[in-house]
N, CA, C and O of each residue as an XYZ file, in Angstrom:
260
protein
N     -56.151     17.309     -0.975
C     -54.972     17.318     -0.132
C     -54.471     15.883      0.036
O     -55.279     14.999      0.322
N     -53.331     15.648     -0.110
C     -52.526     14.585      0.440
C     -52.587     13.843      1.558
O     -52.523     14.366      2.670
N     -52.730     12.428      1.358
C     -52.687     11.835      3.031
C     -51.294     12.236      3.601
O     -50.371     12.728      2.952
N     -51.304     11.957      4.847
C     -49.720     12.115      5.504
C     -49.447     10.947      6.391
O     -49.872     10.755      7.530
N     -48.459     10.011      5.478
C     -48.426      8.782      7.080
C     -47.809      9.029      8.288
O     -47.478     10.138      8.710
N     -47.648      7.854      8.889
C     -47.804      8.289     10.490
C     -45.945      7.586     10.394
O     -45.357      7.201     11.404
N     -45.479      7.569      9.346
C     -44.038      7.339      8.953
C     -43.549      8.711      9.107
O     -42.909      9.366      9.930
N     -44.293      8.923      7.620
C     -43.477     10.972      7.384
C     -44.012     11.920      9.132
O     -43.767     13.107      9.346
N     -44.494     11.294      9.783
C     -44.820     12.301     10.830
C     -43.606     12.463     11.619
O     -42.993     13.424     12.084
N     -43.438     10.936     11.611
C     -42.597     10.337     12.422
C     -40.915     10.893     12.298
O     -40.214     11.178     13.269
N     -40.563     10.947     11.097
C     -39.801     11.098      9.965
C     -38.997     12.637     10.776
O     -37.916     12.723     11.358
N     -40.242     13.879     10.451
C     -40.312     14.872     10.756
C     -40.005     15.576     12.001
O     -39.295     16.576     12.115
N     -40.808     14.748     13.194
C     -40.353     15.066     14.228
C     -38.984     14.569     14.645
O     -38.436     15.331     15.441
N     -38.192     13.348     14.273
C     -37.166     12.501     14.706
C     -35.463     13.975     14.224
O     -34.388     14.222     14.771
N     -36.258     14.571     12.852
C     -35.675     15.918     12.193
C     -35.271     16.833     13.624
O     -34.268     17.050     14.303
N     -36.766     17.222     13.611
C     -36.891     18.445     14.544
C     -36.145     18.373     15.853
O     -35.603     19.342     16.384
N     -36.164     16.989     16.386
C     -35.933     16.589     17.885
C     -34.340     16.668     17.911
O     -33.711     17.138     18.859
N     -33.666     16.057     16.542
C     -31.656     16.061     16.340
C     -31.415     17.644     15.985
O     -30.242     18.005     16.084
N     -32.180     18.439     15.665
C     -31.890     19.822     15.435
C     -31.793     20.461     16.474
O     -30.891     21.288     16.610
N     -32.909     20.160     17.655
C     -33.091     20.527     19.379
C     -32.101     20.740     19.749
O     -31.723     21.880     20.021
N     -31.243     19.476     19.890
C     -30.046     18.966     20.261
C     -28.744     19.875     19.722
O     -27.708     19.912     20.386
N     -28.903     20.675     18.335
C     -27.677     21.299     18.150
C     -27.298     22.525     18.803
O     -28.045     23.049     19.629
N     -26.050     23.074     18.448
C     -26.071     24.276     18.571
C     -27.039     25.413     17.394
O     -27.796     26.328     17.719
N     -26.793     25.095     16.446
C     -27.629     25.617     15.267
C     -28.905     26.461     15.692
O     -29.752     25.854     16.347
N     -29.186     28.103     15.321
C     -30.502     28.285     15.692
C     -31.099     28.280     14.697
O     -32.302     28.209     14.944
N     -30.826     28.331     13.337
C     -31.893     28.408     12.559
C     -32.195     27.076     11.336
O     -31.347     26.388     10.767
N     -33.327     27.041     11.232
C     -33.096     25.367     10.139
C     -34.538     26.124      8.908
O     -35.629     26.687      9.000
N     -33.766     25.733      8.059
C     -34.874     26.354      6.863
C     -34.801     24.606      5.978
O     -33.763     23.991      5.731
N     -35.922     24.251      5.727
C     -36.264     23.208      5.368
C     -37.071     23.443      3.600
O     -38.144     24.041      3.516
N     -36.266     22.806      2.163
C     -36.260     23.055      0.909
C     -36.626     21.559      0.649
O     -35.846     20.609      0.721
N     -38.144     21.517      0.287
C     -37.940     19.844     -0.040
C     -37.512     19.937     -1.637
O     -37.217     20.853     -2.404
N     -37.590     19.021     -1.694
C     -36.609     18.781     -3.463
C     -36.976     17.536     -4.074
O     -36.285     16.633     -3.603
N     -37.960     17.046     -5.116
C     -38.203     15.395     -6.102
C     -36.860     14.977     -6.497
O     -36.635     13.807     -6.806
N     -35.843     15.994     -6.503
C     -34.433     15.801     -7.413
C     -33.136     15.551     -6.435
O     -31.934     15.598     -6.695
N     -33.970     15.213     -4.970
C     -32.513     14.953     -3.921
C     -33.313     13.215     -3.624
O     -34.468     12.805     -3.743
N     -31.749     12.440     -3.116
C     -32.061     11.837     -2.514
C     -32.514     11.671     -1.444
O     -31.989     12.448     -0.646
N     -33.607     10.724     -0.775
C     -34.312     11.517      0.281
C     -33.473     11.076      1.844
O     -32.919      9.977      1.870
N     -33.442     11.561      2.524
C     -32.430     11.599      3.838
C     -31.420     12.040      3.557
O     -30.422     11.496      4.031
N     -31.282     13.046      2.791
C     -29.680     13.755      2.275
C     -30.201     15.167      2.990
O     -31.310     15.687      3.110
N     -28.913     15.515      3.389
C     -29.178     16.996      4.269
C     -27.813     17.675      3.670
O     -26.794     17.036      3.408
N     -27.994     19.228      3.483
C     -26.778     20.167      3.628
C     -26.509     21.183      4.770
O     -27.457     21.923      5.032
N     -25.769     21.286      5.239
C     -25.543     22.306      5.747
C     -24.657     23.887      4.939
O     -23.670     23.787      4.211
N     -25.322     25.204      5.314
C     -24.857     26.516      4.660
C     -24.687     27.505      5.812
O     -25.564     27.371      6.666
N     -23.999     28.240      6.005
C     -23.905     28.854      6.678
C     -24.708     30.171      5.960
O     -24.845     30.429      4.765
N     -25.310     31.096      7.484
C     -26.357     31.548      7.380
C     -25.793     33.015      8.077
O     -25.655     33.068      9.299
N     -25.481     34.182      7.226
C     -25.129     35.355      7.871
C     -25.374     36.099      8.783
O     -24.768     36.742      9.640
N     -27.339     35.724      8.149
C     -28.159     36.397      8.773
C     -28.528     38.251      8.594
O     -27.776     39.081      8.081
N     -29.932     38.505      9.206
C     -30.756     39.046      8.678
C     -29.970     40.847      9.529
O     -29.702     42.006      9.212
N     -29.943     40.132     10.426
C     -29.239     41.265     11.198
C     -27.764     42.272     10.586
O     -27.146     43.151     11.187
N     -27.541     41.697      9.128
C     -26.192     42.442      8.842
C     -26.284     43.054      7.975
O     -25.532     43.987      7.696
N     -27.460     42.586      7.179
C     -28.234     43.534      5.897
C     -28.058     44.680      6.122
O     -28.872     45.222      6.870
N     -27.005     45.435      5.600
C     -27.360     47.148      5.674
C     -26.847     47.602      6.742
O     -26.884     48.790      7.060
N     -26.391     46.822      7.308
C     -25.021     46.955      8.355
C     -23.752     47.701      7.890
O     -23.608     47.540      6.679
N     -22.793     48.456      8.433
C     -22.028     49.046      8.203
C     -20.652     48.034      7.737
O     -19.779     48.067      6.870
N     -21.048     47.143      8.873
C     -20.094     45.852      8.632
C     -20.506     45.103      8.005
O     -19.807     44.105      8.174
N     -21.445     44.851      7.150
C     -22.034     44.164      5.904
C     -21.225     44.976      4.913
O     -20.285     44.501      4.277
N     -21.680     46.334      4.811
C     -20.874     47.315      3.636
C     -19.933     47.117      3.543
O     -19.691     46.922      2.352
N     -18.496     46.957      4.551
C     -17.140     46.713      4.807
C     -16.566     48.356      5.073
O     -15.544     48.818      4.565
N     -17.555     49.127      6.049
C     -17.526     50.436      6.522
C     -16.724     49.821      8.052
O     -17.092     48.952      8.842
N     -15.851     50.450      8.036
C     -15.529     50.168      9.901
C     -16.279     51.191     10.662
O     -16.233     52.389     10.382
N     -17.152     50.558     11.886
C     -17.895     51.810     12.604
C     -17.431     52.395     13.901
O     -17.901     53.376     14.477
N     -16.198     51.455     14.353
C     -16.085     51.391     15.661
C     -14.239     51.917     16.461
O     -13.658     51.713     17.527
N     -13.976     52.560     15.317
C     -12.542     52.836     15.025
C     -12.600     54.265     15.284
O     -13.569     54.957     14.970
N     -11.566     54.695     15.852
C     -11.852     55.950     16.114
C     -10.523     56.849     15.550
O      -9.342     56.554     15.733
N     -11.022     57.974     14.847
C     -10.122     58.216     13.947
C      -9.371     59.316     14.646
O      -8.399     59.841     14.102
């Protein structure tokens, strides 16, 4: 196993602590050898809750015919 300095700890939490701070609830973290390092993206995230949703399908559910 890998040492871990007390930099990257540092590094990590300083992450976690500006994420606290957002509105944002979810953060999925992709490390990458092929990014520069302190480069971040943001994606918007649909979420899990719409999967198979009526309004995922593009079914209207709430219309009354």
């Amino acid at each position: 196993m890998q040492e871990v300095s007390e930099e990257d700890i540092a590094k990590i939490l300083n992450v976690l602590e500006n994420f606290s701070e957002t509105e944002t609830s979810r953060m999925k973290i992709e490390v990458s050898e092929g990014r520069e390092e302190g480069t971040v993206d943001r994606q918007y995230h649909h979420g899990r809750c719409d999967v198979g949703s009526p309004w995922a399908k593009g079914e209207w559910f709430d219309v009354l015919e």
